[in-house]
DRENLO-293521 format. One record per residue (C-alpha): residue number from 1; x, y, z. Coordinates in pm, whole numbers, plus 50000, padded with zeros to 5 digits. Layout:
<NUM, <X, Y, Z>>
...
! end
This chain:
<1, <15332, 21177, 23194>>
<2, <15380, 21257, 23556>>
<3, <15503, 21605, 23640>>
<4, <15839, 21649, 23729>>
<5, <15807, 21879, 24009>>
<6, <15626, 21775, 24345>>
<7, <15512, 21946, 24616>>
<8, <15892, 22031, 24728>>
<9, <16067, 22084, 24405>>
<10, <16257, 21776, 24214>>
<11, <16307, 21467, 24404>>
<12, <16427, 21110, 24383>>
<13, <16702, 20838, 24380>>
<14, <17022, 21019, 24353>>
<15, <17211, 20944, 24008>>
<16, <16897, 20776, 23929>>
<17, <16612, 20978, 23685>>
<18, <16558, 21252, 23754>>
<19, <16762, 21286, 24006>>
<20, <17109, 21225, 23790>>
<21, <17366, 21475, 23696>>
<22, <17276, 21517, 23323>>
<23, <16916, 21621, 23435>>
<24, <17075, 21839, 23690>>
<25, <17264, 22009, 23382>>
<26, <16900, 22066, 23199>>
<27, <16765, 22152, 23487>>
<28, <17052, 22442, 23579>>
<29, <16999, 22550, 23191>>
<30, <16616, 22579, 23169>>
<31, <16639, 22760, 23508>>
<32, <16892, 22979, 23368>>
<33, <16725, 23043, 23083>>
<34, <16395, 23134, 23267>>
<35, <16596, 23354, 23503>>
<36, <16721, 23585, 23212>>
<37, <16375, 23719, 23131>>
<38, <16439, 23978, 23385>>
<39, <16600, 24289, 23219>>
<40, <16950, 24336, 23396>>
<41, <17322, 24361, 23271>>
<42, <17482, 24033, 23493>>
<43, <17223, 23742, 23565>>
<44, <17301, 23521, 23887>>
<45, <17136, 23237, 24121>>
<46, <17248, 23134, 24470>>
<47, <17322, 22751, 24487>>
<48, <17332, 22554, 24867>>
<49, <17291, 22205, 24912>>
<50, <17245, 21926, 25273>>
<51, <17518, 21754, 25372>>
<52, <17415, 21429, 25165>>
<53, <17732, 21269, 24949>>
<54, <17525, 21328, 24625>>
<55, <17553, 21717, 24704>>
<56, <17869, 21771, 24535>>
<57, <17786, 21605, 24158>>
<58, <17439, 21796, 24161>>
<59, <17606, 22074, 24272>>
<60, <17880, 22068, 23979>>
<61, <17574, 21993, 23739>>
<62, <17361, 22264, 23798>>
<63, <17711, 22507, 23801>>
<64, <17760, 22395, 23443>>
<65, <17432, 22460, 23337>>
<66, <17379, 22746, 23451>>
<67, <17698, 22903, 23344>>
<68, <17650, 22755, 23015>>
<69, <17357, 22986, 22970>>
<70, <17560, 23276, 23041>>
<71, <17441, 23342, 23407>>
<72, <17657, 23353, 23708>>
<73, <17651, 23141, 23965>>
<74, <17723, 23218, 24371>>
<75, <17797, 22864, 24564>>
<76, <17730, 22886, 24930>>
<77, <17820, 22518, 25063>>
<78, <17595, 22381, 25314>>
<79, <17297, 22593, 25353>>
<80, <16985, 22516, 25492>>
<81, <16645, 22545, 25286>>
<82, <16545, 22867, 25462>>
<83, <16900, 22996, 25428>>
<84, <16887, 22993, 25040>>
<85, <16552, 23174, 25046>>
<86, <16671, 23449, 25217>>
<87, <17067, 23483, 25037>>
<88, <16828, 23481, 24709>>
<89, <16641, 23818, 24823>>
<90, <16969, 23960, 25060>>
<91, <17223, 23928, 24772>>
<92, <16964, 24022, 24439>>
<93, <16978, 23721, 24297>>
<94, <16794, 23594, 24026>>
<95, <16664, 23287, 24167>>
<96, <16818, 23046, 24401>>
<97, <16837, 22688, 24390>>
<98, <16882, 22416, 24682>>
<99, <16995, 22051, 24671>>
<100, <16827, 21866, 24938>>
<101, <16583, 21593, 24975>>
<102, <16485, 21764, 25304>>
<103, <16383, 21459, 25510>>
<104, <16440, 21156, 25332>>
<105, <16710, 20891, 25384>>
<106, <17073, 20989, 25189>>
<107, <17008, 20804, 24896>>
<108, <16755, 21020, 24768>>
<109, <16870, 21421, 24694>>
<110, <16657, 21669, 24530>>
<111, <16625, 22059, 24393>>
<112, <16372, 22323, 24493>>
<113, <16373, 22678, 24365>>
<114, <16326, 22975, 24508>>
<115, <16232, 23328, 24310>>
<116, <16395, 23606, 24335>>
<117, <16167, 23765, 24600>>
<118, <16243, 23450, 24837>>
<119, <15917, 23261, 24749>>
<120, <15907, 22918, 24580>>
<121, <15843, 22934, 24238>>
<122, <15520, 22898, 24146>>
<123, <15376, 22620, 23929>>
<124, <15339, 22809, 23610>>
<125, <15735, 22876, 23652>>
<126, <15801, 22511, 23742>>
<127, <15577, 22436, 23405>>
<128, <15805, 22619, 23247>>
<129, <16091, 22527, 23328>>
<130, <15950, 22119, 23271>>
<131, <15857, 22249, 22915>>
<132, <16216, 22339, 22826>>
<133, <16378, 21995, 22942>>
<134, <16148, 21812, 22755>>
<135, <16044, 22017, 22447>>
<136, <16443, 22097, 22414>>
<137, <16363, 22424, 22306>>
<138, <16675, 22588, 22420>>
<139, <16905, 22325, 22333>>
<140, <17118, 22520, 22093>>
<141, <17073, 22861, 22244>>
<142, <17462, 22866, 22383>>
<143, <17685, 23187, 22462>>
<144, <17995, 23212, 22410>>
<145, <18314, 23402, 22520>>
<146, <18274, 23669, 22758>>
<147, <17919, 23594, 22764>>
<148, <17946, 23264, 22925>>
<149, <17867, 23249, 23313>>
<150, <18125, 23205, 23626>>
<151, <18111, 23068, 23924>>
<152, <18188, 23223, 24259>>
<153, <18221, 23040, 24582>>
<154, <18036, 23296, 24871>>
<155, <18215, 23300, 25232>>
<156, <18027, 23464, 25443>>
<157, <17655, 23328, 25395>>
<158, <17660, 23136, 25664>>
<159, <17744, 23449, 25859>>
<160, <17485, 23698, 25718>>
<161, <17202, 23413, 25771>>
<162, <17292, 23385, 26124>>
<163, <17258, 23771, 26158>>
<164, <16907, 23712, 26015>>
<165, <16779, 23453, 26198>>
<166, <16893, 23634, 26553>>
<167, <16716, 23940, 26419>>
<168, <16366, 23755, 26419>>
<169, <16422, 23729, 26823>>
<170, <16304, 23994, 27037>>
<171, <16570, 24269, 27049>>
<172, <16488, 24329, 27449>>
<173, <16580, 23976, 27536>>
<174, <16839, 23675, 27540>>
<175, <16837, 23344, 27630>>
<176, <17054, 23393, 27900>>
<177, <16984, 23110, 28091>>
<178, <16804, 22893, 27941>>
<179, <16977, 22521, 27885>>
<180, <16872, 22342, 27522>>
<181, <17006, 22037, 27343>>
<182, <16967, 22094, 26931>>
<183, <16969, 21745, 26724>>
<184, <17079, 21883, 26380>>
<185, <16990, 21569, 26207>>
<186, <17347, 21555, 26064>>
<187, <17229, 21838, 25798>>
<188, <17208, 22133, 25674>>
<189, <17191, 22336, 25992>>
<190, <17474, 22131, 26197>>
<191, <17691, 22489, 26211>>
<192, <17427, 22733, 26181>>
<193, <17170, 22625, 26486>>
<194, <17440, 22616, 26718>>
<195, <17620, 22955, 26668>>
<196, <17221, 23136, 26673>>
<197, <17175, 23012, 26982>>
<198, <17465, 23044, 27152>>
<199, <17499, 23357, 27050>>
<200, <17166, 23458, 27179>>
<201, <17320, 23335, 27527>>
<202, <17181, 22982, 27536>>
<203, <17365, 22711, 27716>>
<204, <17380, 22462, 27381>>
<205, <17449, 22120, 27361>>
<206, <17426, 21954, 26994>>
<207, <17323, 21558, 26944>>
<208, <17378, 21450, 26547>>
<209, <17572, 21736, 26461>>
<210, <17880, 21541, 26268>>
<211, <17756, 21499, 25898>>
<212, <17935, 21239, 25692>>
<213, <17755, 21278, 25360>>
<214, <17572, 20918, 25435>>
<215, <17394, 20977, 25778>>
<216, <17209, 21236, 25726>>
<217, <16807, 21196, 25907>>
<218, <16936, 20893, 26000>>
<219, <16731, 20787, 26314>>
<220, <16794, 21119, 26426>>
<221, <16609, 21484, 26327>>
<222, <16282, 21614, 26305>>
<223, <16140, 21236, 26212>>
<224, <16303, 21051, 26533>>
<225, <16339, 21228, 26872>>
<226, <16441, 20966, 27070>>
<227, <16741, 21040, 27107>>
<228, <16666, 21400, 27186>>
<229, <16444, 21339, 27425>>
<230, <16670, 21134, 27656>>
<231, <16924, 21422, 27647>>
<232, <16713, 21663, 27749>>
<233, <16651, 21435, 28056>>
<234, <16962, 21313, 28112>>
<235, <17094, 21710, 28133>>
<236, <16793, 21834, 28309>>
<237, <16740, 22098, 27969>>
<238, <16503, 22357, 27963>>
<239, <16397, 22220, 27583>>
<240, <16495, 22025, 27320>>
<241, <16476, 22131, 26989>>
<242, <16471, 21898, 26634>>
<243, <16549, 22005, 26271>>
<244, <16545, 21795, 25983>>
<245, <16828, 21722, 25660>>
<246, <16748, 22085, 25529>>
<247, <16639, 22275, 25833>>
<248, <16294, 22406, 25723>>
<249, <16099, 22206, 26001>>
<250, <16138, 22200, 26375>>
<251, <15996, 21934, 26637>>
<252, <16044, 21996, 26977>>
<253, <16069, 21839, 27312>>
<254, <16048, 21946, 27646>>
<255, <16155, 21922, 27993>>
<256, <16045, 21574, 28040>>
<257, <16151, 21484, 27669>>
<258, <15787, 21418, 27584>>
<259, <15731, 21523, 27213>>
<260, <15559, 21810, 27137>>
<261, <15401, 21798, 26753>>
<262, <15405, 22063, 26471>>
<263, <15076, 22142, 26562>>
<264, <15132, 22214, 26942>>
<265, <15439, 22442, 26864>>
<266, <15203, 22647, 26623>>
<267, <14930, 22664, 26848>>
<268, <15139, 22782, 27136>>
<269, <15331, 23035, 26931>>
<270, <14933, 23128, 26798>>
<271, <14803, 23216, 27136>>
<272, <15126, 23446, 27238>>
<273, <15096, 23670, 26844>>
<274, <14759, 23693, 26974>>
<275, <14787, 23808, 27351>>
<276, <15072, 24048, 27189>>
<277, <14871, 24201, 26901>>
<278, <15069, 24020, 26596>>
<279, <14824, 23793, 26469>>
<280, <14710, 23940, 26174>>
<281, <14365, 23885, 26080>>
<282, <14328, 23622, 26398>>
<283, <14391, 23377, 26163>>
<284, <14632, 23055, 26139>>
<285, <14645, 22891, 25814>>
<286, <14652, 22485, 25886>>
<287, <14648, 22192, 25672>>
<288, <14383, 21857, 25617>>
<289, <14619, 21665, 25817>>
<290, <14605, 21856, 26150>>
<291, <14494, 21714, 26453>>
<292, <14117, 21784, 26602>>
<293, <14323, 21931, 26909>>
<294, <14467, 22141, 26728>>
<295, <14150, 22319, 26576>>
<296, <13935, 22251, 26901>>
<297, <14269, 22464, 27062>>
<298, <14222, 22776, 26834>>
<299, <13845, 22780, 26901>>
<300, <13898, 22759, 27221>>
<301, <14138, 23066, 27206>>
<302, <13911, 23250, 26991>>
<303, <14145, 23222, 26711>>
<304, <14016, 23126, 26319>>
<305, <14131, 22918, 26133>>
<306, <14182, 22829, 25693>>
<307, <14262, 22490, 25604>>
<308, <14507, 22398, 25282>>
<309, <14604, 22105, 25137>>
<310, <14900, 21959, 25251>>
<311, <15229, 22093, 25136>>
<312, <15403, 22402, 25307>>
<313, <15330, 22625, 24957>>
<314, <14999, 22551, 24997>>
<315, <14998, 22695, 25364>>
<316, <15193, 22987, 25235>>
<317, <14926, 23095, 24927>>
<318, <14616, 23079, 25173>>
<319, <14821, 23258, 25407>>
<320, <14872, 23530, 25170>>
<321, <14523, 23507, 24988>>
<322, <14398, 23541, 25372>>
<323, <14664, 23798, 25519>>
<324, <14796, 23611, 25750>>
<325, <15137, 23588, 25938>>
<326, <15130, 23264, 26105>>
<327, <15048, 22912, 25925>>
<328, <15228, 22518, 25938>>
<329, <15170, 22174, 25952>>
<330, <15203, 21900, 26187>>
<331, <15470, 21757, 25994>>
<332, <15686, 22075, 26178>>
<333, <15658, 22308, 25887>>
<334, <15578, 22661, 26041>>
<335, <15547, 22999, 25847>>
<336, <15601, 23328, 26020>>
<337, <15534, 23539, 25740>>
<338, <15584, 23816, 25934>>
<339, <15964, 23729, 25916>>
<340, <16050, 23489, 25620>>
<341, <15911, 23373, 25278>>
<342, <15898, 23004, 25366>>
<343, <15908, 22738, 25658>>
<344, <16232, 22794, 25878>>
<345, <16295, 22541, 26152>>
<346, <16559, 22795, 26344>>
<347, <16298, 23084, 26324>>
<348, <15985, 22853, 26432>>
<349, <16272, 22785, 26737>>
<350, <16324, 23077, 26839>>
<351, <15947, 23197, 26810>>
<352, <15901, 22918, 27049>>
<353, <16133, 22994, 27283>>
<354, <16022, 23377, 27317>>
<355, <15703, 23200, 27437>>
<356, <15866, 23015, 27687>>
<357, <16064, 23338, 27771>>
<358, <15748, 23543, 27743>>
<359, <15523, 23364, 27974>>
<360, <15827, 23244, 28207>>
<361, <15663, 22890, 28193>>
<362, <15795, 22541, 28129>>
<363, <15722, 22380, 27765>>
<364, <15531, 22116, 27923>>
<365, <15312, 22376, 28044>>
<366, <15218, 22584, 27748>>
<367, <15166, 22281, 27550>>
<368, <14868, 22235, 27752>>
<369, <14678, 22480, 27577>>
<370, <14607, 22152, 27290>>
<371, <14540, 21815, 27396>>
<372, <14610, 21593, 27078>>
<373, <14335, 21362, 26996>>
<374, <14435, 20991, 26936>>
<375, <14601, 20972, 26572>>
<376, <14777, 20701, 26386>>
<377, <14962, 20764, 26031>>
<378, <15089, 20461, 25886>>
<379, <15291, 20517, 25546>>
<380, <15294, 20264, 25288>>
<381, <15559, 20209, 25067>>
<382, <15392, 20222, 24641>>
<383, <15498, 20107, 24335>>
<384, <15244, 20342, 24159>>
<385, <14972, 20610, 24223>>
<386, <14676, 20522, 24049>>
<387, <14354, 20714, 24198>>
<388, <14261, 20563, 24539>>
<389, <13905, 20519, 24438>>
<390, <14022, 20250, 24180>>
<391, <14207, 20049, 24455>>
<392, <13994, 19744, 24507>>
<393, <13799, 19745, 24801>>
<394, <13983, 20064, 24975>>
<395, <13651, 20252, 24968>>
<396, <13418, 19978, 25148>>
<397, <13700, 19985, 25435>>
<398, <13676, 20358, 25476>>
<399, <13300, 20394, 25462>>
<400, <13338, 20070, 25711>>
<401, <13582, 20283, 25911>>
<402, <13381, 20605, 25920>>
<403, <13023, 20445, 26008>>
<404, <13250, 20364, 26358>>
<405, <13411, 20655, 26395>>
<406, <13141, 20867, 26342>>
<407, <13136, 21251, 26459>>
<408, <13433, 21147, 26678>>
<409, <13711, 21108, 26424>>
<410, <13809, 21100, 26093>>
<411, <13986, 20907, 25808>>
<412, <14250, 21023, 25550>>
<413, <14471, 20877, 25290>>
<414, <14656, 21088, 25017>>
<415, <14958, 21059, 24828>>
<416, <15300, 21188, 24943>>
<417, <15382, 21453, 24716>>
<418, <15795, 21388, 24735>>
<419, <15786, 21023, 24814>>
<420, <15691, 20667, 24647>>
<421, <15418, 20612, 24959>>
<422, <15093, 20629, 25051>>
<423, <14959, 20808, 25387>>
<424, <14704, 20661, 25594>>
<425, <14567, 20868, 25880>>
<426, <14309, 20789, 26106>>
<427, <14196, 21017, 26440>>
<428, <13940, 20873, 26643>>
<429, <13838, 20857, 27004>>
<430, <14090, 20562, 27181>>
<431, <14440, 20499, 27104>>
<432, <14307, 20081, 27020>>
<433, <14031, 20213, 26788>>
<434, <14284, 20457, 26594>>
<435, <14558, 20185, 26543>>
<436, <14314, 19874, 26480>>
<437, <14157, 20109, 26187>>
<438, <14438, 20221, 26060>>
<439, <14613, 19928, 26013>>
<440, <14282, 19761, 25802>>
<441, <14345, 20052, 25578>>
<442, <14708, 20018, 25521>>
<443, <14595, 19642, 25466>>
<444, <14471, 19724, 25188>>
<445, <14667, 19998, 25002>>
<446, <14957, 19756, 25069>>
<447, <14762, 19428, 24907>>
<448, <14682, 19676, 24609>>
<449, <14958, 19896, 24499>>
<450, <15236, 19829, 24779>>
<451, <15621, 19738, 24758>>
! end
C-alpha cells in the first residue's frame, strides 16, 4: 500500500481520502498519542493552517483528536509553515502541526508535522504514526474527565514570529530605503511579510495579499511572477520578492522584474556567508534538480558542494550529516540553519536583501555571479506511479536524448513526492534543444501513465 506521508507531510483532495475530516481526527489522535511518550504533567501541540477554505474543518478535526487523547491543543490561525516550526520550539510544545498544501491549487489541503525541537518529524515517527491509523491500535485508549484535552486559541503568535524573523537581520542595519513589492500568494504570510518588512524600514507594497479561502497560489506566488515582475517595473522597486500558500519558499525578482531562480538566490546569499566567515564547512547542500550554473557558480567561488535528493528534509539531513548552515532547492526552498529548523521564505528574504545591502549593488547585478544553463521542466499530470523503467519505451527516448546531449546536459524525470505528476527535466546546451527533448519525453510519460 502506498505510504501515507510524502515528502511534505499528508496531502491531497480536500474532504477527499486522506485528506477528509475523519482522517484528520485519526490523524490528530495517533499524533497525540505519539506526543505523550514524553514524560511531562500537561501535553500540548501548536496547530496553524493557509488561508485555503478547507482550513477550518481540518482544523476542527485535528482539535478533536487531539483533545480526545487528553492533550491540549494551542490554535494560532493563519500561520505560515516556518511560523509553526518555530511557535513549536518558542512555546514547549509537544509537536506542532500545520494545514497547508503549500503550493498547490485550493482544492487540495494537507498536514505536516513538526517535532518538538522545530524539525520535521522523521520517517520512523511518520511510520508510526501511519501504524496507529491503520492497525487501530489506540482506538479504545480514551480519557476521560479532567483528563481530556482543551483547546486554546493563541493571540499573539503572529507577533512573537515577527520578532523572530526581524532578529535573523543584521542588528547594525535597516532597510531604510530600499523600495520592494511582496506578492503573498493570497496565503499564509499575507499579514506577516508585510509588518517584517516594514518594520525593518522598507518602503512595502503588497500584490495578492487579500485571501478569500479559494484563491490562494492562484496565478500569483512563488509559482507565477508575472505579476510581480511588472510591479516592480511599473514602481521603479529596488526588488520584488515571491512567497508561496505556506510561506516556506521565496522567488525573487529584481529591478528589471527578470526572475531570479531558487538557485541564484542561494548562490548569491552563498558567496556573501563566505566573504563574511559564516559558511560553515564551505559547503552548500543542493539537490539533483539544480541547475549546471548553479554548481559551475560554487566552483567558481571556491565553494563545495553535497547533493540530496529532492525534498527540502532531504537538504536539511545532509546539511546536518555535513555541518552545514546553508542548503535549498531551485524550487525556492532555502535553509539557513544557522537561524531556523526548516525552509523559511521571509528569512531566505531577508538574507537576500542583507546581500543587496551588504554589497550596495543592484539584484540584477549579484545574480551575475550564476548564469543558468538552458532548462526545461515539463510536469505531467499521472493516474499512477508505476516504476519509470516499466513505462514502455521511456528508456530508449532518454538513452536517445542523452547520446545528443552528451557531456553538455543532462536528463531527469522523478516522481513528485506531494502531487499526482510526473517531472521531466532536461538541461542542455540551446534553449530549442532543451524544449524539443523535453517535450519527446513528456510524450511519452503522458501516452503511458498520463491524465
Amino acid at each position: 500500500m502506498e505510504r501515507m506521508f510524502g515528502t511534505d507531510g499528508i496531502r491531497g483532495i480536500a474532504n477527499v481520502h486522506p485528506m477528509t475530516a475523519e482522517m484528520a481526527l485519526e490523524i490528530g489522535r495517533a499524533a497525540a498519542y505519539v506526543c505523550k511518550k514524553h514524560p511531562k504533567q500537561r501535553h500540548k501541540i501548536v496547530i496553524g493552517k493557509d488561508t485555503r477554505v478547507s482550513g477550518y474543518m481540518l482544523e476542527s478535526a485535528l482539535t478533536a483528536g487531539i483533545c480526545s487523547m487528553g492533550v491540549d491543543v494551542l490554535q494560532v490561525g493563519p500561520m505560515s509553515t516556518p511560523g509553526i516550526a518555530f511557535l513549536t520550539r518558542s512555546m514547549r510544545a509537544d509537536a506542532g502541526m500545520m494545514i497547508s498544501a503549500s503550493h498547490n491549487p485550493y482544492q487540495d489541503n494537507g498536514i505536516k508535522i513538526f517535532s518538538r525541537s522545530g524539525f520535521k518529524l522523521p520517517d520512523a515517527e511518520e511510520d508510526e504514526i501511519e501504524d496507529l491509523i491503520t492497525s487501530g491500535r489506540i482506538k479504545d485508549i480514551r480519557p476521560t474527565a479532567e483528563e481530556i484535552g482543551r483547546a486554546e486559541r493563541i493571540k499573539d503568535a503572529s507577533g512573537r514570529y515577527i520578532v523572530f524573523c526581524k532578529n535573523t537581520f543584521p542588528e547594525d542595519q535597516t532597510l531604510a530605503g530600499m523600495k520592494i513589492v511582496l506578492d503573498c500568494s493570497n496565503g499564509a504570510t499575507y499579514r506577516l511579510a508585510p509588518a517584517v518588512f516594514s518594520e525593518l524600514g522598507a518602503d512595502v507594497s503588497t500584490i495578492h495579499c487579500e485571501p478569500n479561502g479559494v484563491n490562494i497560489n492562484d496565478r500569483c506566488g512563488s509559482q507565477h511572477t508575472e505579476d510581480l515582475s511588472a510591479r516592480v517595473r511599473e514602481l521603479g522597486a529596488d526588488v520584488g520578492l515571491a512567497f508561496d500558500g505556506d510561506g516556506d519558499r521565496l522567488i525573487a525578482v529584481d529591478e528589471r522584474g527578470v526572475r531570479m531562480s531558487g538557485d541564484q538566490i542561494l548562490v548569491i546569499c552563498a558567496r556573501m556567508y563566505k566573504d563574511l566567515g559564516l559558511l560553515r564547512n564551505n559547503l552548500v547542500v543542493a539537490t539533483v534538480m539544480s541547475n549546471f550554473g548553479f554548481f559551475a557558480a560554487l566552483k567558481r567561488l571556491g565553494i563545495r558542494e553535497a547533493v540530496s535528493k529532492v525534498g527540502d528534509r532531504y537538504v536539511l539531513e545532509l546539511l546536518q550529516e555535513k555541518g552545514g548552515v546553508l542548503g535549498g532547492e531551485e524550487s525556492g526552498h532555502i535553509i539557513f540553519l544557522n537561524h531556523h529548523t526548516t525552509g523559511d521564505g521571509i528569512v531566505s528574504a531577508l538574507q537576500l536583501l542583507w546581500a543587496m545591502k551588504e554589497s550596495g549593488r543592484p539584484l540584477s547585478e549579484l545574480a551575475e555571479v550564476m548564469t543558468p544553463s538552458p532548462q526545461k521542466i515539463v510536469n505531467v499530470d499521472v493516474t499512477d506511479k508505476p516504476p519509470l523503467e516499466t513505462l514502455h519505451g521511456l528508456q530508449e527516448k532518454v538513452r536517445a536524448a542523452e547520446a545528443e546531449l552528451g557531456e553538455r546536459g543532462r536528463v531527469l524525470i522523478r516522481y513528485s513526492g506531494t502531487q499526482s505528476m510526473c517531472r521531466v527535466l532536461v538541461e542542455g546546451p540551446t534553449e530549442e534543444m532543451t524544449g524539443r527533448l523535453t517535450m519527446a519525453l513528456a510524450d511519452v510519460v503522458r501516452e503511458c501513465i498520463g491524465r
